[in-house]
Structure formats: C-alpha cells, structure tokens
ZAMIGU-568557 format. One record per residue (C-alpha): residue number from 1; z, x, y. Coordinates in nm, 3 decimals, m for minus. Last residue first. Example, Ala and Ser with C-alpha at 12.3 -4.5 7.8 and 13.67 -1.06 7.14 Angstrom:
<marti><num>2</num><pz>0.714</pz><px>1.367</px><py>m0.106</py></marti>
<marti><num>1</num><pz>0.780</pz><px>1.230</px><py>m0.450</py></marti>
***
This chain:
<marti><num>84</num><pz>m0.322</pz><px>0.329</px><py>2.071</py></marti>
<marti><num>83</num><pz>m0.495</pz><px>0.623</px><py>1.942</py></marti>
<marti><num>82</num><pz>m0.338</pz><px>0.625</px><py>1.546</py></marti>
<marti><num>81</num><pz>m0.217</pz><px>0.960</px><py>1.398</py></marti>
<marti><num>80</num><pz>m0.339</pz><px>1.076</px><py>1.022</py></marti>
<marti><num>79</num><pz>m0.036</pz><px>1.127</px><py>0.734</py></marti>
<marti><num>78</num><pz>m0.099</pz><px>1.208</px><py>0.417</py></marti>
<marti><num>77</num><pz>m0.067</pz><px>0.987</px><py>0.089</py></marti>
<marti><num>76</num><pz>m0.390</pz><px>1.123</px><py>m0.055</py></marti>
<marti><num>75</num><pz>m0.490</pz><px>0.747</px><py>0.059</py></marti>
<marti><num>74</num><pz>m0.411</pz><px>0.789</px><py>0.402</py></marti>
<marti><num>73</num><pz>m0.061</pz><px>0.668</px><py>0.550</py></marti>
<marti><num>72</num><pz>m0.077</pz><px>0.545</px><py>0.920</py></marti>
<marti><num>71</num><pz>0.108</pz><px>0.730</px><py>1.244</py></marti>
<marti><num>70</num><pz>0.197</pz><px>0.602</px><py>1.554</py></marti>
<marti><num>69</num><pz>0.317</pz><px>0.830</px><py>1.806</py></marti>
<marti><num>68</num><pz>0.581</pz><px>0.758</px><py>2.079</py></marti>
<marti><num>67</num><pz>0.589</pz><px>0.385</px><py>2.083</py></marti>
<marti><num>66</num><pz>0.628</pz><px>0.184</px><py>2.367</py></marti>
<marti><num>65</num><pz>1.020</pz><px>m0.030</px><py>2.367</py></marti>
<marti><num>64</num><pz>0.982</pz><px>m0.228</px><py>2.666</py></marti>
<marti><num>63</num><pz>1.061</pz><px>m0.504</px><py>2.480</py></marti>
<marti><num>62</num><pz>0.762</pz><px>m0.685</px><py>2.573</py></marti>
<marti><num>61</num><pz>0.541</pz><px>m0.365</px><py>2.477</py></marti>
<marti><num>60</num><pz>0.751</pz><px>m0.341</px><py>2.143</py></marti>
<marti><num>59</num><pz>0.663</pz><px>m0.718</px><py>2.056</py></marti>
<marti><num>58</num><pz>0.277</pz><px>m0.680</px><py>2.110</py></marti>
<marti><num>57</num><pz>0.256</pz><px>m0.361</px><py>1.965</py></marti>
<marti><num>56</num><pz>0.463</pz><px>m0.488</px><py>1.652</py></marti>
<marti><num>55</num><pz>0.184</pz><px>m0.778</px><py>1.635</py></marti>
<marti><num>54</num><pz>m0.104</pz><px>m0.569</px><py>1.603</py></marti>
<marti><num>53</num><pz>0.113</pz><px>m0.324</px><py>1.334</py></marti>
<marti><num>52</num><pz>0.176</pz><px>m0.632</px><py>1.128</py></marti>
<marti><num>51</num><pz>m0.117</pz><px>m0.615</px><py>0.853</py></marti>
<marti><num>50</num><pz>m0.036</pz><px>m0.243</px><py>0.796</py></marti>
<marti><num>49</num><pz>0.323</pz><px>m0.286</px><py>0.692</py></marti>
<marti><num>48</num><pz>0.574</pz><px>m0.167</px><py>0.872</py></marti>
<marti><num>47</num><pz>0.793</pz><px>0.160</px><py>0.894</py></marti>
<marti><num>46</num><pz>0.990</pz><px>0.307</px><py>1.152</py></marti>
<marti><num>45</num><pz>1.017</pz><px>0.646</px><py>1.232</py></marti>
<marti><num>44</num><pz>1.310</pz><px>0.903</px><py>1.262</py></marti>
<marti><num>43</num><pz>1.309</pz><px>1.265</px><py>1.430</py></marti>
<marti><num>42</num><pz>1.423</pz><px>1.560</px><py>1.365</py></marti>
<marti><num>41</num><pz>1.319</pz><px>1.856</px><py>1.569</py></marti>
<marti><num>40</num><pz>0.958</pz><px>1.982</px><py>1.728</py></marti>
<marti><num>39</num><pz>0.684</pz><px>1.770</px><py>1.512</py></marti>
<marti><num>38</num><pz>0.800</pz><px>1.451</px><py>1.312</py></marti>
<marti><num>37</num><pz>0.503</pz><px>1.444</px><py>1.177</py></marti>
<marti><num>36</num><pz>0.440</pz><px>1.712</px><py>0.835</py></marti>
<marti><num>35</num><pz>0.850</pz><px>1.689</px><py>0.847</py></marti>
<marti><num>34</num><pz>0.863</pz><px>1.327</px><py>0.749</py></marti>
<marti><num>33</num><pz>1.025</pz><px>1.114</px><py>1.004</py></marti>
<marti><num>32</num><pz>1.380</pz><px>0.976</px><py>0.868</py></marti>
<marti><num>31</num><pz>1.345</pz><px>0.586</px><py>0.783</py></marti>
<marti><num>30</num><pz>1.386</pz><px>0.300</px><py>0.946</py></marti>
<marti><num>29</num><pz>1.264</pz><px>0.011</px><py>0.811</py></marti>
<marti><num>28</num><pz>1.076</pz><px>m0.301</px><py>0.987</py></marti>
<marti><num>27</num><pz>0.992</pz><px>m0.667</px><py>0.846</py></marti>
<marti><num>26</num><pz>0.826</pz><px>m0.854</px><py>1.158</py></marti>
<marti><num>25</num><pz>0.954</pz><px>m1.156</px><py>1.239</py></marti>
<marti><num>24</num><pz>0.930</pz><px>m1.075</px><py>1.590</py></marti>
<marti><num>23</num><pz>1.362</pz><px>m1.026</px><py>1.649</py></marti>
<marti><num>22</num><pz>1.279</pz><px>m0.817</px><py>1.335</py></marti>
<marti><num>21</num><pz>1.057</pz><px>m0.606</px><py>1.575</py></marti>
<marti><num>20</num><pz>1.316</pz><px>m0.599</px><py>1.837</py></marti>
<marti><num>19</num><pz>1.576</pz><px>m0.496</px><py>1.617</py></marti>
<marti><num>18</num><pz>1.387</pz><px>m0.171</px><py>1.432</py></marti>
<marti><num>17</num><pz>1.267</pz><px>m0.082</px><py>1.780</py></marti>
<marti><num>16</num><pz>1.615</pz><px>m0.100</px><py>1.921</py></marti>
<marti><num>15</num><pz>1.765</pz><px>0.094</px><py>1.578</py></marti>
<marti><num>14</num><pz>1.424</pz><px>0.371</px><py>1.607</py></marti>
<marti><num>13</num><pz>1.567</pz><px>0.414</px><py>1.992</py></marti>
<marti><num>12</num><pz>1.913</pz><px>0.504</px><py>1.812</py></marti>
<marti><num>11</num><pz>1.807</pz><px>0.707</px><py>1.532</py></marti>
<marti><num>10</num><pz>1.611</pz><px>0.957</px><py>1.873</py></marti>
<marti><num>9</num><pz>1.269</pz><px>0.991</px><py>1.962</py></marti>
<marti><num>8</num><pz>1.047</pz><px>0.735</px><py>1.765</py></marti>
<marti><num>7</num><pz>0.789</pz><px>0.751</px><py>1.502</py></marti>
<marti><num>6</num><pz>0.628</pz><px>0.457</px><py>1.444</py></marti>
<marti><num>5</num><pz>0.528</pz><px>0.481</px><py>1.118</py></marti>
<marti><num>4</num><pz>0.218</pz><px>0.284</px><py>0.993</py></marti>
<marti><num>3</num><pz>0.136</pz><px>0.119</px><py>0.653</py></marti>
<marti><num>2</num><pz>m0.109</pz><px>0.156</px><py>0.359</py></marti>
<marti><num>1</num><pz>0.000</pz><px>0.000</px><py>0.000</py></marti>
***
C-alpha cells in the first residue's frame, strides 16, 4: 500500500498535525522520520494513506499547520519527495 509522510519539525508539531487531521476524519500516525528523510537531526512524520493526502492539505492549510516536506513511498519501498 503507497502513502505519504509528512515530515514535520519537532514530536510536538507532528501531535497538532496528527490532531488536526483526525479532527478531518482523516486516519493519521505518527511515526519517527526514517533516517534516508529526515535530513539534519531527528525528526518525526506523519503517515496517511495515499487517497487522503488532497484532503490533509486542505485541513493542515486551515489549521495553519503547512507541511515541511512531503514524502510518498515508491514501490522498492524508498522514499521520493512530493512538490506541493
């Protein structure tokens, strides 16, 4: 199954974007940010499912809650950053 990361700054902004989403109906997991994306540090992500990414862009804008990177699985299970 393909789905996204949102990789966020700190555990605490991934808990507001975790929240807002389920606020959405939108299932949501945090998770710690795999080393091949979490880039300078530790970071954590949070994970949906491919078919709600749309609508998790919609929520987090109203939220005020924009993304940092968002990142989709590949099929080799790699990771490959989405332009928003």
């Amino acid at each position: 199954m393909l789905y996204y990361l949102i990789v966020c700054r700190s555990l605490t902004y991934a808990q507001r974007t975790a929240a807002a989403l389920e606020r959405a109906g939108i299932p949501a997991h945090i998770l710690r940010s795999p080393k091949s994306i979490a880039g300078e540090g530790c970071s954590h992500s949070v994970k949906i499912s491919q078919r709600y990414l749309a609508g998790a862009l919609r929520a987090l804008h109203r939220a005020v809650l924009e993304p940092k990177r968002v990142f989709i699985t590949t099929g080799d299970g790699s990771y490959r950053e989405v332009e928003l």
